[in-house]
OpenMM code with the backbone's topology and positions (N, CA, C; nanometers):
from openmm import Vec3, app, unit

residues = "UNK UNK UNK UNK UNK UNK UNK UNK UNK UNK UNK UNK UNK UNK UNK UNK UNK UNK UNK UNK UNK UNK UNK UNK UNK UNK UNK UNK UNK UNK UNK UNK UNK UNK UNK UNK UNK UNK UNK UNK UNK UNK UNK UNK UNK UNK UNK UNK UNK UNK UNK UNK UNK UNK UNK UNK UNK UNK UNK UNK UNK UNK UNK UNK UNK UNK UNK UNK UNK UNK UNK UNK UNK UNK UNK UNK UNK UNK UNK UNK UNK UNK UNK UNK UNK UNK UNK UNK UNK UNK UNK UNK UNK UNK UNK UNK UNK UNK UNK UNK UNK UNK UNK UNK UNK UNK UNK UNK UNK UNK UNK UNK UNK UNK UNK UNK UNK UNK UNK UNK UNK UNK UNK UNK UNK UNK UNK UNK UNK UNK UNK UNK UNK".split()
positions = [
    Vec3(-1.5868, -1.2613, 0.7611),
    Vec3(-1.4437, -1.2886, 0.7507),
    Vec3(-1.3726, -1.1695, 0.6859),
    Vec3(-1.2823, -1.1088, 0.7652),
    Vec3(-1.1587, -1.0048, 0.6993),
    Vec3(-1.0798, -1.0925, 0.5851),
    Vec3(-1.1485, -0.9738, 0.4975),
    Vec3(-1.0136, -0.9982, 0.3771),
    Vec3(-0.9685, -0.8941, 0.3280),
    Vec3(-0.8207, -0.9233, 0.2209),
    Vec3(-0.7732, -0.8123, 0.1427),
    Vec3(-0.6805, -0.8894, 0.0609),
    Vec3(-0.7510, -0.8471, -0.0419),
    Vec3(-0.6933, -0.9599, -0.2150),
    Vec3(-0.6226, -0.8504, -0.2637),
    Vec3(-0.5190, -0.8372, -0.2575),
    Vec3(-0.4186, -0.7689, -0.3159),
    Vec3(-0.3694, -0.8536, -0.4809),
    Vec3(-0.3530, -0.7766, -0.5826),
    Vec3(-0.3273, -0.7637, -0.7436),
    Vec3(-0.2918, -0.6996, -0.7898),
    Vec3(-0.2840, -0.7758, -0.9231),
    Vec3(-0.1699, -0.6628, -1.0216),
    Vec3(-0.0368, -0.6889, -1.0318),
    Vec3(0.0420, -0.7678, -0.9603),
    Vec3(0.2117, -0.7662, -0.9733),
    Vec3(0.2015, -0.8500, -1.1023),
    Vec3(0.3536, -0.8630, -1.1538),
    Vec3(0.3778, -0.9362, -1.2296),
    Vec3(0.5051, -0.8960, -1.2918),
    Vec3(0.5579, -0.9368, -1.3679),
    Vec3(0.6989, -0.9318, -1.4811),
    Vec3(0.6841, -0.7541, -1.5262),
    Vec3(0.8167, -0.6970, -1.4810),
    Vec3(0.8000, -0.5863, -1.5760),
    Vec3(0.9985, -0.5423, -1.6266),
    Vec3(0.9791, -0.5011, -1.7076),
    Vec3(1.1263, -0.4586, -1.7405),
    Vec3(1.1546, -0.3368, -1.6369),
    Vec3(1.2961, -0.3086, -1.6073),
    Vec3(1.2978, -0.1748, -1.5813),
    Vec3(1.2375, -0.0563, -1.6129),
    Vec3(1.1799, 0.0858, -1.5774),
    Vec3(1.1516, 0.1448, -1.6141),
    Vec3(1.0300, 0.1536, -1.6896),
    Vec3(0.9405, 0.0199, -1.6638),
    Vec3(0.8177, 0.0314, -1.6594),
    Vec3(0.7239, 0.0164, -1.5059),
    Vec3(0.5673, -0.0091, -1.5732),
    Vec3(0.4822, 0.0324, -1.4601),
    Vec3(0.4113, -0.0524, -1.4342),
    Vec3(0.3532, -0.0761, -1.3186),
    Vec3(0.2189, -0.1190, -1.3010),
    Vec3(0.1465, -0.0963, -1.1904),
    Vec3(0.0173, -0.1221, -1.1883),
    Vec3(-0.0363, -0.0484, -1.0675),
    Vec3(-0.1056, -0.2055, -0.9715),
    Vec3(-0.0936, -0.1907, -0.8671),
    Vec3(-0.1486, -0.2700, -0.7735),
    Vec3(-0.2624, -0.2507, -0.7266),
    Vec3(-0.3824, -0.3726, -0.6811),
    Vec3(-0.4475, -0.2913, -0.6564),
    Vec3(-0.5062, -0.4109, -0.4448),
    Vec3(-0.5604, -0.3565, -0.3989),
    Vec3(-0.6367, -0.4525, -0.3092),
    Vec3(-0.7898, -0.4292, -0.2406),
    Vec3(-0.8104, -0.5508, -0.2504),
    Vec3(-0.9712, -0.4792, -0.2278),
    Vec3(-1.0066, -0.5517, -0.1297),
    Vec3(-1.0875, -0.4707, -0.0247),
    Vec3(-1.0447, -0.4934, 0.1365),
    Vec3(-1.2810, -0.5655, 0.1439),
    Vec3(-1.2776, -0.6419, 0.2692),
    Vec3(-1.4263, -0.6751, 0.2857),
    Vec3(-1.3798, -0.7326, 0.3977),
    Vec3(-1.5259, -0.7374, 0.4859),
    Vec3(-1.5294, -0.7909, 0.6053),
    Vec3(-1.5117, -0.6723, 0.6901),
    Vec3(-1.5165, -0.5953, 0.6789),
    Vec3(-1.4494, -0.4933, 0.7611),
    Vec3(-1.4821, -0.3191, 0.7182),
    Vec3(-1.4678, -0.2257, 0.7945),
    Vec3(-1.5579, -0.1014, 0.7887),
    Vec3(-1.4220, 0.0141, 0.7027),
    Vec3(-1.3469, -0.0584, 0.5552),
    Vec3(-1.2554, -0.0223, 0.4515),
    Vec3(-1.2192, 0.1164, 0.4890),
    Vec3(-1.3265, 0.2146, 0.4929),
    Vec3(-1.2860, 0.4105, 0.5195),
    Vec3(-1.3290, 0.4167, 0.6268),
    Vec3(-1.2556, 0.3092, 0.7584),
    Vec3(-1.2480, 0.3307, 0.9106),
    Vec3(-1.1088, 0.3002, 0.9364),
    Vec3(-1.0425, 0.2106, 0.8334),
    Vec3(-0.8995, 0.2237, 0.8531),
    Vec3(-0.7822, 0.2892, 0.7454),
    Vec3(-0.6981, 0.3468, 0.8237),
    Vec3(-0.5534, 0.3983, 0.8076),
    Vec3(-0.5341, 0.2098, 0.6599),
    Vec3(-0.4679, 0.2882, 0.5686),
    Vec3(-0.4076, 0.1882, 0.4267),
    Vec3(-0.2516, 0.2015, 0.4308),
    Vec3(-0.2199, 0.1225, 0.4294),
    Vec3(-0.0380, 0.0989, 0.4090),
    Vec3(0.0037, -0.0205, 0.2769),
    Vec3(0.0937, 0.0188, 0.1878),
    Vec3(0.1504, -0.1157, 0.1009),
    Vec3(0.3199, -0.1383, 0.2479),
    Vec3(0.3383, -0.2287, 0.2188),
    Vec3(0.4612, -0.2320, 0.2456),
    Vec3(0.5527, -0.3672, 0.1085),
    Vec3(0.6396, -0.4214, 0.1734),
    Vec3(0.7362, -0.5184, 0.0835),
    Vec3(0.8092, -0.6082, 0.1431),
    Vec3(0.8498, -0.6693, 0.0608),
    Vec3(0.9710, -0.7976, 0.1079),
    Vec3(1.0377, -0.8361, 0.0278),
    Vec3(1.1542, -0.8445, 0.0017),
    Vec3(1.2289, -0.8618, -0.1219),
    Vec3(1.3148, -0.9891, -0.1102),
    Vec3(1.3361, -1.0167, -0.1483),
    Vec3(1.3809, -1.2380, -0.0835),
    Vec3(1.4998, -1.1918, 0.0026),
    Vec3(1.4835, -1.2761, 0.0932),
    Vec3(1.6217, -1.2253, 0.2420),
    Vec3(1.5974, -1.1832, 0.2820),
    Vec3(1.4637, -1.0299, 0.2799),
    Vec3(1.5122, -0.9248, 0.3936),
    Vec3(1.3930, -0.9335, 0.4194),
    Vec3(1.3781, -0.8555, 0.5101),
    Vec3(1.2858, -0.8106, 0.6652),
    Vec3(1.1896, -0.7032, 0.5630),
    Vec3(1.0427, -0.7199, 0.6117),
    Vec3(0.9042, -0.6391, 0.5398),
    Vec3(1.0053, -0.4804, 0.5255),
    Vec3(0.9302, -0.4056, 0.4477),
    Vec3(1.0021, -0.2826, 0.4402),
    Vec3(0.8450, -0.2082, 0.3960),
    Vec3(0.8092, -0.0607, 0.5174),
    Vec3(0.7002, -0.0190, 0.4694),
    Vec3(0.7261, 0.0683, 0.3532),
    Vec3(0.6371, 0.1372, 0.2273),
    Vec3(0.6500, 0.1736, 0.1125),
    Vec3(0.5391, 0.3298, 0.1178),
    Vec3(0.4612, 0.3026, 0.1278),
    Vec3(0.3452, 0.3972, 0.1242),
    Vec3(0.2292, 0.3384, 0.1767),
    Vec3(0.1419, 0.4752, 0.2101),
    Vec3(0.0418, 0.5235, 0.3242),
    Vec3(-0.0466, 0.6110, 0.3215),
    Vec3(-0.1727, 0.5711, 0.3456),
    Vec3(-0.2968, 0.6603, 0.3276),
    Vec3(-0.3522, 0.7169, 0.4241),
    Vec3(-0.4136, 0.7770, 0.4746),
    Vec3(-0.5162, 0.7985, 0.5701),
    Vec3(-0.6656, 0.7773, 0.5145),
    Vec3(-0.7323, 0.7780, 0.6402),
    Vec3(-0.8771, 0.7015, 0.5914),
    Vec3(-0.9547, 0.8563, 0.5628),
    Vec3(-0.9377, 0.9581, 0.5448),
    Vec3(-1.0001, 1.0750, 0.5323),
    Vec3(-0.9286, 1.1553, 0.5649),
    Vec3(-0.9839, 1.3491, 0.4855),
    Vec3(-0.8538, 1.4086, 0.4865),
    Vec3(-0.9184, 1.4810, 0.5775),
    Vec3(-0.7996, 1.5604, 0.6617),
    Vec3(-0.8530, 1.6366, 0.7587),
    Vec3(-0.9542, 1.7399, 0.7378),
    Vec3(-1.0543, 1.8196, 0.8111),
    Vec3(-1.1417, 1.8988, 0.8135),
    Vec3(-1.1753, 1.8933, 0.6450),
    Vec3(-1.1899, 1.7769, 0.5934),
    Vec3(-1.2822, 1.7482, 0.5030),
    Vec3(-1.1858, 1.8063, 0.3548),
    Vec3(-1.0265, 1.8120, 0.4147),
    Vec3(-0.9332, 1.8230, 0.2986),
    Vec3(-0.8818, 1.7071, 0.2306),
    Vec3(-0.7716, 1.6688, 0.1626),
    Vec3(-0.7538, 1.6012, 0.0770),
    Vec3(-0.6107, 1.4892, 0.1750),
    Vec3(-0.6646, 1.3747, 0.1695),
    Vec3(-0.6306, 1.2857, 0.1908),
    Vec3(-0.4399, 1.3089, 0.2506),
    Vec3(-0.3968, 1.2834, 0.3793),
    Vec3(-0.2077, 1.3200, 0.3175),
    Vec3(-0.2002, 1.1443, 0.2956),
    Vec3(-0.1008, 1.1839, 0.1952),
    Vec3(-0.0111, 1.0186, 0.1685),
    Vec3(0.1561, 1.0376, 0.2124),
    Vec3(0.2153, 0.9477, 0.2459),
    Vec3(0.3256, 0.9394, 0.2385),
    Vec3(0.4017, 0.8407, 0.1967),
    Vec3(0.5264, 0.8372, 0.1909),
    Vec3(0.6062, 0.7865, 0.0822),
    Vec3(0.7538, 0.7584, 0.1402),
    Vec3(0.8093, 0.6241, 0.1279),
    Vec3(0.9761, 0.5961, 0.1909),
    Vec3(1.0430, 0.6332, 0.0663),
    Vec3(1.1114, 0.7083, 0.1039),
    Vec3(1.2346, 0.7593, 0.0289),
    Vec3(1.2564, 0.7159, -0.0880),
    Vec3(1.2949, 0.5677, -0.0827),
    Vec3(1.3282, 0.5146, -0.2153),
    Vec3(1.2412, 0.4855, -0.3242),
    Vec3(1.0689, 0.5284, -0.2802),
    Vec3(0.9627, 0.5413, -0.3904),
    Vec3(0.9322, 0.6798, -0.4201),
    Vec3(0.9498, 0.7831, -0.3085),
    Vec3(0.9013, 0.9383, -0.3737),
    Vec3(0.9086, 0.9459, -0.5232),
    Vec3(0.8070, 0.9942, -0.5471),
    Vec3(0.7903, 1.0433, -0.7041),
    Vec3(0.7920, 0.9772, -0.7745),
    Vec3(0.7997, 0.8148, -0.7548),
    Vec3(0.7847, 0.7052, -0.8303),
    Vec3(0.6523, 0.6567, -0.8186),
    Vec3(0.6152, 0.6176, -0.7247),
    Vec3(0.4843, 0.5772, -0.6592),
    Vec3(0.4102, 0.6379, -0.6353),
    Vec3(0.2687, 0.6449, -0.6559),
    Vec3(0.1345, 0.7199, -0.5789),
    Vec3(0.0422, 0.6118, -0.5701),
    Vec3(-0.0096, 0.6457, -0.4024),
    Vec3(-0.1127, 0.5428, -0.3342),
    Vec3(-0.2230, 0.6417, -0.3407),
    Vec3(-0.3296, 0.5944, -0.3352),
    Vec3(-0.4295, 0.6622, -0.2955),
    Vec3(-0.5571, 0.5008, -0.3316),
    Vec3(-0.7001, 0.5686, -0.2850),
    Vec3(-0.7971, 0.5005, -0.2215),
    Vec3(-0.9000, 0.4965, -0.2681),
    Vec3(-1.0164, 0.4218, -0.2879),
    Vec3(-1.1536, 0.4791, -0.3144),
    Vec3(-1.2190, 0.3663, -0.2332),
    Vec3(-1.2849, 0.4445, -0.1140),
    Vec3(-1.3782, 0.4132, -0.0522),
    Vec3(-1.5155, 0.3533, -0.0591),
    Vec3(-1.5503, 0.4341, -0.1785),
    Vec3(-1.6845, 0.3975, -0.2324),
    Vec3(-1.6780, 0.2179, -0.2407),
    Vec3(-1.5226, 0.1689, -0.3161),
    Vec3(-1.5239, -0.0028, -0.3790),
    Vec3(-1.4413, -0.0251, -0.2645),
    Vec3(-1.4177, -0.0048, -0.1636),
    Vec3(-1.3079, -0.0433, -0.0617),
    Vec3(-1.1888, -0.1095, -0.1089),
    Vec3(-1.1248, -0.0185, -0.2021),
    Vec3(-0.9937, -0.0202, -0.2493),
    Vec3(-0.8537, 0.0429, -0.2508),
    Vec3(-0.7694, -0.0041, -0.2591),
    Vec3(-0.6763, 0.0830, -0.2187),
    Vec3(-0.5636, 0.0135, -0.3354),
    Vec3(-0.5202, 0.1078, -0.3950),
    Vec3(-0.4192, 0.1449, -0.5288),
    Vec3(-0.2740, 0.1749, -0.4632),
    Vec3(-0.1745, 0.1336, -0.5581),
    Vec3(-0.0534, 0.1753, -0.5542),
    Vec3(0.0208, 0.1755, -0.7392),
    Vec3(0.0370, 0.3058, -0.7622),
    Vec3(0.0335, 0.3187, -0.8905),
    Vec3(0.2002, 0.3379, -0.9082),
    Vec3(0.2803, 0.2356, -0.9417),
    Vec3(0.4157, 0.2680, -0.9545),
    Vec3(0.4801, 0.2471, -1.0725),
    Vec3(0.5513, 0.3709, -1.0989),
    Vec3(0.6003, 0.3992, -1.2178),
    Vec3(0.7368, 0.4360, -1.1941),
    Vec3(0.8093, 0.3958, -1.3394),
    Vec3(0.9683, 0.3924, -1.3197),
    Vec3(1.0304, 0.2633, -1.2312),
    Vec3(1.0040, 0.2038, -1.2695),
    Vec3(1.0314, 0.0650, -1.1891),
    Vec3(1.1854, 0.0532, -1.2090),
    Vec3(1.2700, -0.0243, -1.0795),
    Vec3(1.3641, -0.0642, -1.0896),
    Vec3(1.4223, -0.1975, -1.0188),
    Vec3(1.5137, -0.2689, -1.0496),
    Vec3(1.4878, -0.4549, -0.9935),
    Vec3(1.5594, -0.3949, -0.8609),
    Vec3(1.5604, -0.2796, -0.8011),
    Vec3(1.5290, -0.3315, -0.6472),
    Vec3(1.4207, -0.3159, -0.6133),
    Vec3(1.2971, -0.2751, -0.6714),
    Vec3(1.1508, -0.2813, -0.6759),
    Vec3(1.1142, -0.4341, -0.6149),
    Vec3(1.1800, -0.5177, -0.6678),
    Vec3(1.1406, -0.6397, -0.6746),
    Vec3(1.1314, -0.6834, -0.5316),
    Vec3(0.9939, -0.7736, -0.5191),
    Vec3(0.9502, -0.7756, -0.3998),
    Vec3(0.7552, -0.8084, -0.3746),
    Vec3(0.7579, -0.9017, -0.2356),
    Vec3(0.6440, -0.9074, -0.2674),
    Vec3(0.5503, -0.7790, -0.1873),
    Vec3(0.4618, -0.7476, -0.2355),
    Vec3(0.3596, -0.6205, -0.2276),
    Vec3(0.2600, -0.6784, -0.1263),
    Vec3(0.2642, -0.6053, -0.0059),
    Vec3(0.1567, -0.6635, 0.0879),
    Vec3(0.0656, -0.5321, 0.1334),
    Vec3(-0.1133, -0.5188, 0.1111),
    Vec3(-0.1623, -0.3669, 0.1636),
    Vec3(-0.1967, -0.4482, 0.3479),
    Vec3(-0.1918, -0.3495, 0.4210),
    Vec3(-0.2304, -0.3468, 0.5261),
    Vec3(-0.3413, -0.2696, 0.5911),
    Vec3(-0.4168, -0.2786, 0.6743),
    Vec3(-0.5215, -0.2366, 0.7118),
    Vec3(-0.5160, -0.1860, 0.8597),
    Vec3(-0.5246, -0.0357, 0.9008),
    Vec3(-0.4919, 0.0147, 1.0658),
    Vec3(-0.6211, 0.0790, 1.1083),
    Vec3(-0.6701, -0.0104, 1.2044),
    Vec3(-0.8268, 0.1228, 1.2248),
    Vec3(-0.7421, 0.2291, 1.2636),
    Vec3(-0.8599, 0.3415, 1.2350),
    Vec3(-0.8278, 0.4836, 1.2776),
    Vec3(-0.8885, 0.4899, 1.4258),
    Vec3(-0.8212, 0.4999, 1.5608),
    Vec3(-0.8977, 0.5476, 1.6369),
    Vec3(-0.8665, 0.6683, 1.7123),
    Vec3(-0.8422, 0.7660, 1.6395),
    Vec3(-0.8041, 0.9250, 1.6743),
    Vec3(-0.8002, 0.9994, 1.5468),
    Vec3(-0.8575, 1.1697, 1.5608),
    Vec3(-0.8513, 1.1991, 1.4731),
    Vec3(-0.7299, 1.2507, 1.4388),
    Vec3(-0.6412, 1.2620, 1.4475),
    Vec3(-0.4279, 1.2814, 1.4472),
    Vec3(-0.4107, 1.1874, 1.4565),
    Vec3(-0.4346, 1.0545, 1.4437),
    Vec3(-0.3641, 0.9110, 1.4319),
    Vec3(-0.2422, 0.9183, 1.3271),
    Vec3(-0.1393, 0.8736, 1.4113),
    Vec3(-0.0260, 0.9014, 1.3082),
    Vec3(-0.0237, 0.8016, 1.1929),
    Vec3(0.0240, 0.8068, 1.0753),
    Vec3(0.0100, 0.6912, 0.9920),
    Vec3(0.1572, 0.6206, 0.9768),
    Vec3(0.1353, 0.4952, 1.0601),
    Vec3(0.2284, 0.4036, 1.1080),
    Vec3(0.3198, 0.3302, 0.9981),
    Vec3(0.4510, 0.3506, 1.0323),
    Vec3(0.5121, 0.2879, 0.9090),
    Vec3(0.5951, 0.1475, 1.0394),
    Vec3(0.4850, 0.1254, 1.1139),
    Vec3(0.5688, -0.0164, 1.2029),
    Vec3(0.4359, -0.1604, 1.1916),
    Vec3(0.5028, -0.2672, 1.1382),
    Vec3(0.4118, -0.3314, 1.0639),
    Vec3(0.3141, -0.3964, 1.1520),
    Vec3(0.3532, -0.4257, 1.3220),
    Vec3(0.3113, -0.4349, 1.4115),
    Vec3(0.1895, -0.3676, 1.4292),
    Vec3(0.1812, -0.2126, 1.4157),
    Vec3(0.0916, -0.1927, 1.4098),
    Vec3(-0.0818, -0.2111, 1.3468),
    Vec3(-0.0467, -0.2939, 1.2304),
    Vec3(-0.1683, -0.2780, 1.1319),
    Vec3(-0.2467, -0.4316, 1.2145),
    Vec3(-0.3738, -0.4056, 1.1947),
    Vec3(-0.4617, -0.5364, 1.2195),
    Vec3(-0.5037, -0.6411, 1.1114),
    Vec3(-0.4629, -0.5849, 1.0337),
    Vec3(-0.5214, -0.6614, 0.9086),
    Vec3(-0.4451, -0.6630, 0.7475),
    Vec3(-0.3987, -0.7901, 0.6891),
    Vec3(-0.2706, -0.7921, 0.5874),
    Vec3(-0.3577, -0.9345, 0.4958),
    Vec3(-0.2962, -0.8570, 0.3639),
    Vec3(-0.3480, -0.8976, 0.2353),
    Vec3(-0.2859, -1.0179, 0.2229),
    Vec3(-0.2573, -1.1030, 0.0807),
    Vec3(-0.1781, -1.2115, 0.1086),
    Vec3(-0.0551, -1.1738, 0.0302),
    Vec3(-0.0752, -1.0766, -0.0529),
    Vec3(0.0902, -0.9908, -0.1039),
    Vec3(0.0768, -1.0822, -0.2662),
    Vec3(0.1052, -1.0000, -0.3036),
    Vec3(0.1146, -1.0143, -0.4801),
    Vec3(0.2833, -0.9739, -0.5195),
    Vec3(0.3478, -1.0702, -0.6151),
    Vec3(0.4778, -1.0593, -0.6488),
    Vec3(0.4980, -0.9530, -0.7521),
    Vec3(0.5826, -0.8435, -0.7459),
    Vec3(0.6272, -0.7552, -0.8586),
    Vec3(0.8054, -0.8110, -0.8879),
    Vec3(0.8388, -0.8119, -1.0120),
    Vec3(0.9618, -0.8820, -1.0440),
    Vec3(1.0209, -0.7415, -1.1648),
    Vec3(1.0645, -0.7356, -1.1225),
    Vec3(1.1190, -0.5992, -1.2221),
    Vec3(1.2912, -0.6494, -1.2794),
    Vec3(1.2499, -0.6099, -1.3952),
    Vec3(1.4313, -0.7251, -1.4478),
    Vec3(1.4833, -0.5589, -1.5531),
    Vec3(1.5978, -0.6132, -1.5340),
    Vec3(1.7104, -0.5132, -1.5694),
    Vec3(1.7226, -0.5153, -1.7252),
] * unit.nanometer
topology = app.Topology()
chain = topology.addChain("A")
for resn in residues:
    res = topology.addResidue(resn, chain)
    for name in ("N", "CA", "C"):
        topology.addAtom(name, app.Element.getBySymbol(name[0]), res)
């Protein structure tokens, strides 16, 4: 059975942190593309950040990042525990929202890393972050 137990949200004031974490089984973890995305009450998923399952010619992982987290957020992975982190700092209550990781096999080596939620095969059950002013 595919799973992915996503953790870690909870109560934070503005301008603090916490890190998320999800830990993926059932499934071959550093064969797929990692995504967090969100949902914030009312609106439509919103993707956040993105991993790749290995870095090219044996370089360092690219991540990317939606706008409104750059330099706030860093995702990254460890394969070894089939986990995948989202370390966000500087929090602000439009943060607020529930935290869902997603799971995309890789099947190319240029597989683009998909920020369309359609794409992913496999979704955590999402952990709440509440960030208050």
């Amino acid at each position: 059975e595919v799973q992915l137990q996503a953790s870690g949200g909870g109560l934070v004031q503005a301008g603090g942190s916490l890190r998320l974490s999800c830990v993926g089984s059932g499934f071959i973890f550093g064969s797929y593309d990692m995504s967090w995305f969100r949902q914030a009450p009312g609106k439509g998923p919103e993707w956040v950040s993105g991993i790749h399952t290995v870095g090219i010619n044996a370089g360092r992982r690219q991540t990317y990042y939606a706008d409104s987290v750059k330099g706030r957020f860093t995702i990254s992975r460890d394969n070894a525990k089939n986990t995948l982190f989202l370390q966000m700092n500087s929090l602000k209550p439009e943060d607020t929202a529930a935290y869902y990781c997603a799971a995309r096999r890789r099947t190319a080596v240029f597989q683009i890393l998909s920020q369309k939620k359609d794409d992913y095969d496999y979704w955590g059950q999402g952990t709440l972050v509440t960030v208050s002013s």
